[in-house]
N, CA, C and O atoms as a Tripos MOL2 file, in Angstrom:
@<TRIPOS>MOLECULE
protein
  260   259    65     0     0
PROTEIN
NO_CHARGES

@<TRIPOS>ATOM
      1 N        -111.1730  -61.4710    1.3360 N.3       1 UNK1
      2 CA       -109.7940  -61.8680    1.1070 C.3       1 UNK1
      3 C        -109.7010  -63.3870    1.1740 C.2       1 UNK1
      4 O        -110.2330  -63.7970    2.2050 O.2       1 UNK1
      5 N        -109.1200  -64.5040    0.2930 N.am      2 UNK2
      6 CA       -108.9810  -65.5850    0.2600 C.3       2 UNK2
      7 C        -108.0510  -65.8580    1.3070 C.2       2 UNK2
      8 O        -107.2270  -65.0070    1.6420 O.2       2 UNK2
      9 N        -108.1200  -66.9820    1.8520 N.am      3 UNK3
     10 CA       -107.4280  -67.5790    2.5920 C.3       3 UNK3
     11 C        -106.4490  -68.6830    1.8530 C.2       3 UNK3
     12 O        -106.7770  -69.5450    1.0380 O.2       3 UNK3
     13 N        -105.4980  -68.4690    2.2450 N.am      4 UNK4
     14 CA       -103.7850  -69.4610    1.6840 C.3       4 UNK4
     15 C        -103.8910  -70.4120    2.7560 C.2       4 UNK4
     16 O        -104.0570  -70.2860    3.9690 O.2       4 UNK4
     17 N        -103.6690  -71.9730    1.5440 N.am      5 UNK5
     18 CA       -103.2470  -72.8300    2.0870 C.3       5 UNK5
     19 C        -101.7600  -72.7930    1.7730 C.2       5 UNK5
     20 O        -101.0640  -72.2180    0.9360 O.2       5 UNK5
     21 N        -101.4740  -73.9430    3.1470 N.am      6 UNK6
     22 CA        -99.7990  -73.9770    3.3580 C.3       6 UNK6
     23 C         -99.7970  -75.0580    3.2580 C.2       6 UNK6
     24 O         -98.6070  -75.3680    3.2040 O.2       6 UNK6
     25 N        -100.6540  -76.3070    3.1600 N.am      7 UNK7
     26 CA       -100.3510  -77.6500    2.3990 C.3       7 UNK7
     27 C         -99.1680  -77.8340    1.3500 C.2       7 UNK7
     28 O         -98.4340  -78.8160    1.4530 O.2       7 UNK7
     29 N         -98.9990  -76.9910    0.4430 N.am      8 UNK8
     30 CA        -97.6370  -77.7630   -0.5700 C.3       8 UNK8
     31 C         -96.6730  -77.0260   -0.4300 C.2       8 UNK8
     32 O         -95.5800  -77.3330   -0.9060 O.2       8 UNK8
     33 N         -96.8920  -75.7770    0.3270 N.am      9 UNK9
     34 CA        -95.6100  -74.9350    0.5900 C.3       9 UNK9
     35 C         -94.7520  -75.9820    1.8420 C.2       9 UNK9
     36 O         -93.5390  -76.1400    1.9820 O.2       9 UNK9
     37 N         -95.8740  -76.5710    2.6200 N.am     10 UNK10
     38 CA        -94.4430  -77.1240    3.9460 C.3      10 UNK10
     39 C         -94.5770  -78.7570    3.3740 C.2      10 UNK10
     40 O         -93.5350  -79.4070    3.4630 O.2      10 UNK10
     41 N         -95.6270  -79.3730    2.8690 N.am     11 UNK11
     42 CA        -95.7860  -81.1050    2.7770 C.3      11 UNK11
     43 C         -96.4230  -81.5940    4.1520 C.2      11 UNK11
     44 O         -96.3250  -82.6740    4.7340 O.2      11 UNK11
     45 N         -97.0610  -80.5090    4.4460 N.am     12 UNK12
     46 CA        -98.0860  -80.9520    5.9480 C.3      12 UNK12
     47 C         -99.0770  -82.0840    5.5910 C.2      12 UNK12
     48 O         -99.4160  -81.9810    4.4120 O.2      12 UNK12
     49 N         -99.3690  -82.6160    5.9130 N.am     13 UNK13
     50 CA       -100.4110  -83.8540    6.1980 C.3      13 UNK13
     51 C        -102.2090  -82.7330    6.2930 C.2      13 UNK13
     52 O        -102.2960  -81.7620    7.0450 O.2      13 UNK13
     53 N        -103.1320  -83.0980    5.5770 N.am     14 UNK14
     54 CA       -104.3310  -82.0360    5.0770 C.3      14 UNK14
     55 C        -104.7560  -82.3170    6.4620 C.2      14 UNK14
     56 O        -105.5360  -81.3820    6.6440 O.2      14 UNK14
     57 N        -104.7460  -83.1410    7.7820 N.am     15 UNK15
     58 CA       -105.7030  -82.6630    8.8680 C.3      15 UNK15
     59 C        -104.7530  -81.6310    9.3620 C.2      15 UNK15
     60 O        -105.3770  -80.7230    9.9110 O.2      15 UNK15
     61 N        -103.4060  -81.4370    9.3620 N.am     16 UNK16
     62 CA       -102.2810  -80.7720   10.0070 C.3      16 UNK16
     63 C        -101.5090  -79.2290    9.2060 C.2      16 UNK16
     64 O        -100.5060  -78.5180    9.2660 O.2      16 UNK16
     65 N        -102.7670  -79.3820    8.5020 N.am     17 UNK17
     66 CA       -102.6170  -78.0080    7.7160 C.3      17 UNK17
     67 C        -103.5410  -76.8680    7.9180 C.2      17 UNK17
     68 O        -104.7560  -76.8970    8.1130 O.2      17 UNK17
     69 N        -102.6660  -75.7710    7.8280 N.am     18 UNK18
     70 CA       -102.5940  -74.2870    8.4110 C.3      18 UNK18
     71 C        -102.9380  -73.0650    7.5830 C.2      18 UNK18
     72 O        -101.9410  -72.7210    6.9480 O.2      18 UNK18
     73 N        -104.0460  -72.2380    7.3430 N.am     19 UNK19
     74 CA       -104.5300  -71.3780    6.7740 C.3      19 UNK19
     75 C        -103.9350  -70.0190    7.3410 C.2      19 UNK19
     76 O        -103.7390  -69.6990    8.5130 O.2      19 UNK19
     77 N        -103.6990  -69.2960    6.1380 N.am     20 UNK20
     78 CA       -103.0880  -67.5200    6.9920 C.3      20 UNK20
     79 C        -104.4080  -66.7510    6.6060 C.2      20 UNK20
     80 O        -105.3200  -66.8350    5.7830 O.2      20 UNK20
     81 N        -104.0850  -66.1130    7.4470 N.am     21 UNK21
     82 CA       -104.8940  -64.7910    7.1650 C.3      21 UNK21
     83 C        -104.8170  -63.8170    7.7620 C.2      21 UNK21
     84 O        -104.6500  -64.0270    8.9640 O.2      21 UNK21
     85 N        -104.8700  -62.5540    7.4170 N.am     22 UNK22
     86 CA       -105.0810  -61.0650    8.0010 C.3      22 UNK22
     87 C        -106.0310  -60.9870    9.1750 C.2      22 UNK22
     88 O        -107.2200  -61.3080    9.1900 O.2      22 UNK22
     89 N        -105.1540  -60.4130   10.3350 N.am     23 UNK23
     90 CA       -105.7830  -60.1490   11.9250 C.3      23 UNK23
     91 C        -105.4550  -58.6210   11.8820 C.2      23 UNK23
     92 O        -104.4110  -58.1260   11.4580 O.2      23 UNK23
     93 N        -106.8760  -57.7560   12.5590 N.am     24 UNK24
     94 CA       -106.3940  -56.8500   12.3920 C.3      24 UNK24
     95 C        -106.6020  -56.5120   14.2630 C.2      24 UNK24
     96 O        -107.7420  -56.7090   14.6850 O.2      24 UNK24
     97 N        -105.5970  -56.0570   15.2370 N.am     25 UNK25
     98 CA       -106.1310  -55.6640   16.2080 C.3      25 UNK25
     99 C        -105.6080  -54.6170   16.6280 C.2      25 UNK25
    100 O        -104.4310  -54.5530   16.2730 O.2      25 UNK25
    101 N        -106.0690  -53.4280   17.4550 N.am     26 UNK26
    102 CA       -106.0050  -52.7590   18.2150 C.3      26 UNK26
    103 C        -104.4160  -52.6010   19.0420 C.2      26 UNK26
    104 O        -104.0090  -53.4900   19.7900 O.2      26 UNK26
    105 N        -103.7330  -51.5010   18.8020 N.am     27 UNK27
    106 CA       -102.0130  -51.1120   18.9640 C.3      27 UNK27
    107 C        -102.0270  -51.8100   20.8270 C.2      27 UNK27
    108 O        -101.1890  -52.4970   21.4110 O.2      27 UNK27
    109 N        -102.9490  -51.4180   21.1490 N.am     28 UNK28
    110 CA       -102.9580  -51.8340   22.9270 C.3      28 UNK28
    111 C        -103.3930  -53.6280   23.1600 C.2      28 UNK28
    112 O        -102.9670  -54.4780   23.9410 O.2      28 UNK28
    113 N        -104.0770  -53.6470   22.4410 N.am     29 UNK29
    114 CA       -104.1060  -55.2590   22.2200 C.3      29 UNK29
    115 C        -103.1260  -56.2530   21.5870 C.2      29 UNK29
    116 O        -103.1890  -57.4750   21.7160 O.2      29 UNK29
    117 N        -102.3630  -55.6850   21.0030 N.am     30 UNK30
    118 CA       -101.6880  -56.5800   20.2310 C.3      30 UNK30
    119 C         -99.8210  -56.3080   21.1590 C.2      30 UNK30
    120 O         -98.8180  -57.0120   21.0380 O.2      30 UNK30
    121 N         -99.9860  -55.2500   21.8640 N.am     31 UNK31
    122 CA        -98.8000  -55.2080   22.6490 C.3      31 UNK31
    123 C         -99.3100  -55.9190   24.3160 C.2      31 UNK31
    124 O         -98.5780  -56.2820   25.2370 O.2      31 UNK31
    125 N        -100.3820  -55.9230   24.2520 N.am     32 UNK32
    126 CA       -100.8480  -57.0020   24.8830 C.3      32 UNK32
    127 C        -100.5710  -58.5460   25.2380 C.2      32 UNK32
    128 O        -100.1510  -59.1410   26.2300 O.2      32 UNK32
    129 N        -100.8810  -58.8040   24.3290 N.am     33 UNK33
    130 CA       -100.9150  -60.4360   23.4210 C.3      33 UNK33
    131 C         -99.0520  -60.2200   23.2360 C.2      33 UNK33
    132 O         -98.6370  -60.3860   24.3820 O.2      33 UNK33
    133 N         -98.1470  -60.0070   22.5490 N.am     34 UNK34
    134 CA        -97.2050  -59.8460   22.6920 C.3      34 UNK34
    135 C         -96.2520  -59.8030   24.0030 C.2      34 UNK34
    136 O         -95.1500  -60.3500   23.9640 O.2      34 UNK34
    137 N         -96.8240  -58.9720   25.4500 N.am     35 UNK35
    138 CA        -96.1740  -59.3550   26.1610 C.3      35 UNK35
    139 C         -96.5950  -60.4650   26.9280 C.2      35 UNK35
    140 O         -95.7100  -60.7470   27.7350 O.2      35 UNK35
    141 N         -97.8750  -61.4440   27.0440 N.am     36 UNK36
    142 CA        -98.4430  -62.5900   27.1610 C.3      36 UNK36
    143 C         -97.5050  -63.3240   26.8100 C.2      36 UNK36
    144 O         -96.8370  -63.9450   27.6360 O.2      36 UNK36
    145 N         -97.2230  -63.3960   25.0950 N.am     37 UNK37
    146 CA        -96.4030  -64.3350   24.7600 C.3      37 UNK37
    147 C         -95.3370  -64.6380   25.2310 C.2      37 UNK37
    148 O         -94.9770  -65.7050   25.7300 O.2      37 UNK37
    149 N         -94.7450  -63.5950   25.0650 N.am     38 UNK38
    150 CA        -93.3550  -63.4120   25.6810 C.3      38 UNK38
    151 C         -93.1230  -63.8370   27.1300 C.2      38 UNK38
    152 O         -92.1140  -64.4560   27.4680 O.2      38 UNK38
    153 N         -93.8460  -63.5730   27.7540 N.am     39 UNK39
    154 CA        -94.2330  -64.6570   29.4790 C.3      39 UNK39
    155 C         -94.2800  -65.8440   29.4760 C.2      39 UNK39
    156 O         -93.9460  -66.4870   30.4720 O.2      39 UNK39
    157 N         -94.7390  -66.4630   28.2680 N.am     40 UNK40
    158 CA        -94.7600  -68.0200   28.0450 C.3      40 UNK40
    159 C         -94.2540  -68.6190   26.9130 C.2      40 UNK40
    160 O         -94.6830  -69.5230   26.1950 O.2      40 UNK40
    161 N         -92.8000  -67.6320   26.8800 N.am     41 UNK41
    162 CA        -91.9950  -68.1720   25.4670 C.3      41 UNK41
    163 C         -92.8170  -68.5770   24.4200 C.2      41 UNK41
    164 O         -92.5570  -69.6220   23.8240 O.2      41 UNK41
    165 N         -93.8960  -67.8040   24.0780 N.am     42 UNK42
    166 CA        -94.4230  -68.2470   22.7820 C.3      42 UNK42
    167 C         -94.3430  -67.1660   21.7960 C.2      42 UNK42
    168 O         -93.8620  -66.0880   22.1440 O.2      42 UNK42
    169 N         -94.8450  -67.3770   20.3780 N.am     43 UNK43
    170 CA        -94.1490  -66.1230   19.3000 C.3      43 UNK43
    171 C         -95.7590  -66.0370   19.2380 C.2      43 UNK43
    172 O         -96.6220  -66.9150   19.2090 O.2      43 UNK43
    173 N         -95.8170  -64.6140   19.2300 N.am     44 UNK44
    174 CA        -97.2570  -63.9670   19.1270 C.3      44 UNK44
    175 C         -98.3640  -64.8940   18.0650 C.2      44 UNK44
    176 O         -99.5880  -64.9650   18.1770 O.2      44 UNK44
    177 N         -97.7100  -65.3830   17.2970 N.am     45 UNK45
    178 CA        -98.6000  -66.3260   16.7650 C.3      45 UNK45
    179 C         -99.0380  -67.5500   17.3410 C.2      45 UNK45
    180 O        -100.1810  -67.8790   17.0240 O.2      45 UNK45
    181 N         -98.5150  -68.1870   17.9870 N.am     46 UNK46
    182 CA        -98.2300  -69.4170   18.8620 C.3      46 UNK46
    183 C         -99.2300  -69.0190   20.0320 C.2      46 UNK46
    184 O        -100.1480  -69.8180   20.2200 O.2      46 UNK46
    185 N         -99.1850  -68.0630   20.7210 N.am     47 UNK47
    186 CA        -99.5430  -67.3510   21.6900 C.3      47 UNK47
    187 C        -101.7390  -66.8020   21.3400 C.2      47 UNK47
    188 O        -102.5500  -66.6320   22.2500 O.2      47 UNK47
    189 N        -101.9330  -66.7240   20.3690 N.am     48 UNK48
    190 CA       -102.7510  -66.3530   19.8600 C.3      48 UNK48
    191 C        -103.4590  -67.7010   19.1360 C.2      48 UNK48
    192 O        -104.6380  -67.4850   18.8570 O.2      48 UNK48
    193 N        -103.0710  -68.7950   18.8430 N.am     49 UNK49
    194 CA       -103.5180  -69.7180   18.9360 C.3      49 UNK49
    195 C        -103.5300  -70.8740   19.4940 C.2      49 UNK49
    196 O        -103.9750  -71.9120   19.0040 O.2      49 UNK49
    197 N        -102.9470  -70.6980   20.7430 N.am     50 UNK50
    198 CA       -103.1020  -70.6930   21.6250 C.3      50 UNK50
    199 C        -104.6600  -70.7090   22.5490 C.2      50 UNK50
    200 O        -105.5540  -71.4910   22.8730 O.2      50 UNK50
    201 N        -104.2990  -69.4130   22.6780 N.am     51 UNK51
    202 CA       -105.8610  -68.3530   23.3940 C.3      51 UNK51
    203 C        -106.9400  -69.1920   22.3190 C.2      51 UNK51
    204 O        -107.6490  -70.0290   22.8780 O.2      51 UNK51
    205 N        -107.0990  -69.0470   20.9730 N.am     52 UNK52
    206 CA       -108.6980  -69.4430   20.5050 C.3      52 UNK52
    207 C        -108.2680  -71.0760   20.7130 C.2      52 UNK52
    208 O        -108.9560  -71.4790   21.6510 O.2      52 UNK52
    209 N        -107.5780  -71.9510   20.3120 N.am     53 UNK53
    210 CA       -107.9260  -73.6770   20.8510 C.3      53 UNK53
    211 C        -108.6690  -73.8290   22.1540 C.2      53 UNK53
    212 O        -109.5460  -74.6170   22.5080 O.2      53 UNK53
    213 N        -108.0320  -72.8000   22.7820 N.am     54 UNK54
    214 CA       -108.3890  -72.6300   24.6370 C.3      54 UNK54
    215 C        -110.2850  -72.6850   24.5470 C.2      54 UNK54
    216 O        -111.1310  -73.5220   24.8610 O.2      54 UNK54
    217 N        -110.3110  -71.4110   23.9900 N.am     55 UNK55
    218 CA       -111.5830  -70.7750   23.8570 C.3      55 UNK55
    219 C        -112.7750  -71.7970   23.1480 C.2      55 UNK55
    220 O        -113.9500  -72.0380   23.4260 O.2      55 UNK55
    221 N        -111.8460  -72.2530   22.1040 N.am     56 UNK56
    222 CA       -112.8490  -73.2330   21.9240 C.3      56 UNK56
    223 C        -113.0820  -74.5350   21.8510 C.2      56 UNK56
    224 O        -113.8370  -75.1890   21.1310 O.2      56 UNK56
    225 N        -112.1300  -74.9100   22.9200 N.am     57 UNK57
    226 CA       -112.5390  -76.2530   23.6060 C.3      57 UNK57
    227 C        -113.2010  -75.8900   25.1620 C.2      57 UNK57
    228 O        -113.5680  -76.8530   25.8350 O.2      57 UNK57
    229 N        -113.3160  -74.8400   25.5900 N.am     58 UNK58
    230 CA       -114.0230  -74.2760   26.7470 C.3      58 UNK58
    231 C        -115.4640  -74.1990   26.3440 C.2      58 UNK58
    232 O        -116.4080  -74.3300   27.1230 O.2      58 UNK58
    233 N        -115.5420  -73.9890   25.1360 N.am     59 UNK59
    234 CA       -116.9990  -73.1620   24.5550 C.3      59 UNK59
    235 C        -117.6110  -75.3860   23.7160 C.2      59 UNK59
    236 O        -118.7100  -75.7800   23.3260 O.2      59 UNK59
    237 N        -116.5900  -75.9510   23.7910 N.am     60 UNK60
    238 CA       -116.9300  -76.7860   23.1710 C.3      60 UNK60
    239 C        -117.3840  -76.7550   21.6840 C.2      60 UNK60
    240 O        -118.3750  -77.4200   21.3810 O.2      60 UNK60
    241 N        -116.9150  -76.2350   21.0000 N.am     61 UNK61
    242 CA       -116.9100  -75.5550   19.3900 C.3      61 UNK61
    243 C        -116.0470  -76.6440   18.6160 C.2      61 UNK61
    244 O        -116.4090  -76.9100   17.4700 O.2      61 UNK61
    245 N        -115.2900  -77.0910   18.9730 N.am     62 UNK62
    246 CA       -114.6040  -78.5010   17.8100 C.3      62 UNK62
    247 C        -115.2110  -79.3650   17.9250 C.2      62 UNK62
    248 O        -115.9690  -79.7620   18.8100 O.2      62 UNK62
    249 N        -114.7300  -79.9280   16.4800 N.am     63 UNK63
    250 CA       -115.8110  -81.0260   16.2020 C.3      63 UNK63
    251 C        -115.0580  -82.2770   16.6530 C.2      63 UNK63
    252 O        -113.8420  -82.4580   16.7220 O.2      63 UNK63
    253 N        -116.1800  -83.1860   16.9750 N.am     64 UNK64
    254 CA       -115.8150  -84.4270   17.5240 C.3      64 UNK64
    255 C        -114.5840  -85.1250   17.1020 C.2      64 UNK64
    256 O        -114.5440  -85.0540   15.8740 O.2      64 UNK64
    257 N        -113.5520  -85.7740   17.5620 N.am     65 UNK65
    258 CA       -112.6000  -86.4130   16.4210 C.3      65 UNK65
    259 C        -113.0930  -87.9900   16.0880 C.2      65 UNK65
    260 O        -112.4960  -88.6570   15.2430 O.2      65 UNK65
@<TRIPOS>BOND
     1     1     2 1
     2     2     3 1
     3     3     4 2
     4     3     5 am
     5     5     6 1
     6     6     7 1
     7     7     8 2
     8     7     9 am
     9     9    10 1
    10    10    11 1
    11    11    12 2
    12    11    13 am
    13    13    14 1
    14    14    15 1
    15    15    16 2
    16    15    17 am
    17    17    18 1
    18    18    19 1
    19    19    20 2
    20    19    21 am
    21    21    22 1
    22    22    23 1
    23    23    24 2
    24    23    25 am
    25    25    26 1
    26    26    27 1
    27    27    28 2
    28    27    29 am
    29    29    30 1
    30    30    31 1
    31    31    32 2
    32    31    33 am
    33    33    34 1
    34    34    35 1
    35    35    36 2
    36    35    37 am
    37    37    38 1
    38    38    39 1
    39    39    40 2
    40    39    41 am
    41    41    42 1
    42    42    43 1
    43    43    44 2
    44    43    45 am
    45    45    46 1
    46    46    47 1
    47    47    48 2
    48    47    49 am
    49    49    50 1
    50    50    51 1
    51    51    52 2
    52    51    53 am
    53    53    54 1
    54    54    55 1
    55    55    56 2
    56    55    57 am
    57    57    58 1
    58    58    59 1
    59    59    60 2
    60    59    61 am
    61    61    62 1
    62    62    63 1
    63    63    64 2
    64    63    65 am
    65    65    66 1
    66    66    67 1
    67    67    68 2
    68    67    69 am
    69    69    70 1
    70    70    71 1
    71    71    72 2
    72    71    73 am
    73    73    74 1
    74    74    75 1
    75    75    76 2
    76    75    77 am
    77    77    78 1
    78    78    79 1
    79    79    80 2
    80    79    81 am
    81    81    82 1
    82    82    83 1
    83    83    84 2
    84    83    85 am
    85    85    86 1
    86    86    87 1
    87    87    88 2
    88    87    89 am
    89    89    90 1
    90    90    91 1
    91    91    92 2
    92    91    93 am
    93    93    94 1
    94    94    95 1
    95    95    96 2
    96    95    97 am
    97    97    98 1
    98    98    99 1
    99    99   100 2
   100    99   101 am
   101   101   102 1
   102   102   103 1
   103   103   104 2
   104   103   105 am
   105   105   106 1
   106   106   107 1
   107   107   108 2
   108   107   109 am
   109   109   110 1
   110   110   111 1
   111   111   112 2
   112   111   113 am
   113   113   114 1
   114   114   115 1
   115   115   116 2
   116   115   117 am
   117   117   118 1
   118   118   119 1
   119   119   120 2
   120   119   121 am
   121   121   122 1
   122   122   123 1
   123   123   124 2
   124   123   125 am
   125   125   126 1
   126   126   127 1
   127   127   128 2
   128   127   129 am
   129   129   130 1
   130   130   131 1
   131   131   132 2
   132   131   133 am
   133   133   134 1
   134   134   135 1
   135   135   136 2
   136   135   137 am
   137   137   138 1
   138   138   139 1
   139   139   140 2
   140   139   141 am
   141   141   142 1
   142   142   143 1
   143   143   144 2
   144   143   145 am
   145   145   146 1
   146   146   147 1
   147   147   148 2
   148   147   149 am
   149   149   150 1
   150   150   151 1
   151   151   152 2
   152   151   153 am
   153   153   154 1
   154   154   155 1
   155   155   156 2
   156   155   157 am
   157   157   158 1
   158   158   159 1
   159   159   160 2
   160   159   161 am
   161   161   162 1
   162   162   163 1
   163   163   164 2
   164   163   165 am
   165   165   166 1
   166   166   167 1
   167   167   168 2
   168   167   169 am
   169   169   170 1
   170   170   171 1
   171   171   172 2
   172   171   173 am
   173   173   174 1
   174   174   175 1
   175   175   176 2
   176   175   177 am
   177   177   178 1
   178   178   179 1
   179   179   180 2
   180   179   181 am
   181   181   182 1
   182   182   183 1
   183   183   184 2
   184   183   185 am
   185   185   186 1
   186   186   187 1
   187   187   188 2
   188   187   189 am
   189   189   190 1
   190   190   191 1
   191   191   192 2
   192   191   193 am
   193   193   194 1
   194   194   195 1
   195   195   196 2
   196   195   197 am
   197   197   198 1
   198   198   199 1
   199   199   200 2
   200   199   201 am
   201   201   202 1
   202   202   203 1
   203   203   204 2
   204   203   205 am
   205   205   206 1
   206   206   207 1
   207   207   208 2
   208   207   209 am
   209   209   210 1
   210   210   211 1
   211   211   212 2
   212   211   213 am
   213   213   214 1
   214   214   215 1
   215   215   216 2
   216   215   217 am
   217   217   218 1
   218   218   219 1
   219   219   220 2
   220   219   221 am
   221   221   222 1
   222   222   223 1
   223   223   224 2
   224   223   225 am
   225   225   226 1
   226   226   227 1
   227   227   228 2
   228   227   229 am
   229   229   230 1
   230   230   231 1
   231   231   232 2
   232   231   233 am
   233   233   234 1
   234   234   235 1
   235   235   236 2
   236   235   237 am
   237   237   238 1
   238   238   239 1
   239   239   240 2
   240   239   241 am
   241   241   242 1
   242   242   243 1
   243   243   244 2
   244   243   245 am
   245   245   246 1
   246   246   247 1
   247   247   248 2
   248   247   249 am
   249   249   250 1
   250   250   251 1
   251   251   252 2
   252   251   253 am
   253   253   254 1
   254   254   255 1
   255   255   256 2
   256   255   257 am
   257   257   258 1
   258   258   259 1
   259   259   260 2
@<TRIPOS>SUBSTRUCTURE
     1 UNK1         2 RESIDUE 1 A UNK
     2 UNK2         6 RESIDUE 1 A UNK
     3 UNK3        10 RESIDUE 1 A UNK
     4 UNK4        14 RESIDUE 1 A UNK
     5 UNK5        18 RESIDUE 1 A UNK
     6 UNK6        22 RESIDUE 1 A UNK
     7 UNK7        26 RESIDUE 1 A UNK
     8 UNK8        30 RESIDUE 1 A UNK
     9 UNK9        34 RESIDUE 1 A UNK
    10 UNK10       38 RESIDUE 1 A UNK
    11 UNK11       42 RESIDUE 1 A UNK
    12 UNK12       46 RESIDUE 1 A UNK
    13 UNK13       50 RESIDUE 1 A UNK
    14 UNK14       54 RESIDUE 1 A UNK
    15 UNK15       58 RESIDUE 1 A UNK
    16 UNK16       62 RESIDUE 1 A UNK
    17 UNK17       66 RESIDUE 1 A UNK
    18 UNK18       70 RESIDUE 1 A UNK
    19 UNK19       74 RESIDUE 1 A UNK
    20 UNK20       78 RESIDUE 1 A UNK
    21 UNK21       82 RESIDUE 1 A UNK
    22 UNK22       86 RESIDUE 1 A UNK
    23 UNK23       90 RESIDUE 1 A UNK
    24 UNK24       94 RESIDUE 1 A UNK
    25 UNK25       98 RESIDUE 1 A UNK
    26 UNK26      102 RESIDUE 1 A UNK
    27 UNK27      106 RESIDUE 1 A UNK
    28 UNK28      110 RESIDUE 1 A UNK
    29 UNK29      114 RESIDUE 1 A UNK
    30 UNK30      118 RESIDUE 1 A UNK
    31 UNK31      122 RESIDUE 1 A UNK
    32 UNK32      126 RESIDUE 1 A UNK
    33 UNK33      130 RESIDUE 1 A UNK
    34 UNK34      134 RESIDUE 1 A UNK
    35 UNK35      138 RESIDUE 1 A UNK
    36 UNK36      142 RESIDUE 1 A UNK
    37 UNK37      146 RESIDUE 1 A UNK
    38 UNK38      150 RESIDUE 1 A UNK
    39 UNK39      154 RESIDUE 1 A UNK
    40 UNK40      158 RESIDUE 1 A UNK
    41 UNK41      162 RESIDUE 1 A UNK
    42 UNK42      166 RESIDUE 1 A UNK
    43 UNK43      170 RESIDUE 1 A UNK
    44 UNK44      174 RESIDUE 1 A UNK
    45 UNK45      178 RESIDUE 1 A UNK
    46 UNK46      182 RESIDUE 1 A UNK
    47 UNK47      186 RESIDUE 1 A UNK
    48 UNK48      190 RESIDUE 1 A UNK
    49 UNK49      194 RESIDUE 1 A UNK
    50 UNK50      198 RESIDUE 1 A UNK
    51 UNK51      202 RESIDUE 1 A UNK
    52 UNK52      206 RESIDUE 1 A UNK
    53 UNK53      210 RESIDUE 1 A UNK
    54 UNK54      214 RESIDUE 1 A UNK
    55 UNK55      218 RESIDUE 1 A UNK
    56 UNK56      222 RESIDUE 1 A UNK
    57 UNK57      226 RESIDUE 1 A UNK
    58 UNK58      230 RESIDUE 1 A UNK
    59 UNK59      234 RESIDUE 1 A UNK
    60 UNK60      238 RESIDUE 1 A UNK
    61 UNK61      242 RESIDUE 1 A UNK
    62 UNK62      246 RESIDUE 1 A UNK
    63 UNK63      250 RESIDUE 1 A UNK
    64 UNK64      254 RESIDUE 1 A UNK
    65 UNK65      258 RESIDUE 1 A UNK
């Protein structure tokens, strides 16, 4: 499945631009992650990226700026 850019749909700046794509998880996981969010006023999306920036600046996985 291709991934959509959102570059000319919002006029984001290309380092500050945002790819969608299809997540598929598990009915107990995702009401999971949902009430997470909701604990920290975030919208399940927010909340979920969130968790991987976390993950991978823990794991040290981004690239240098």
């Amino acid at each position: 499945m291709p991934v959509r850019s959102t570059i000319k749909e919002t006029g984001m700046k290309e380092k500050e631009a945002k790819k969608a794509f299809a997540l598929r998880l598990s009915a107990e996981h995702l009401e999971a992650l949902q009430k997470w969010a909701d604990d920290e006023f975030r919208s399940l999306n927010g909340q979920i990226e969130y968790l991987l920036a976390e993950a991978l600046k823990a794991s040290k996985r981004l690239p240098k700026k």
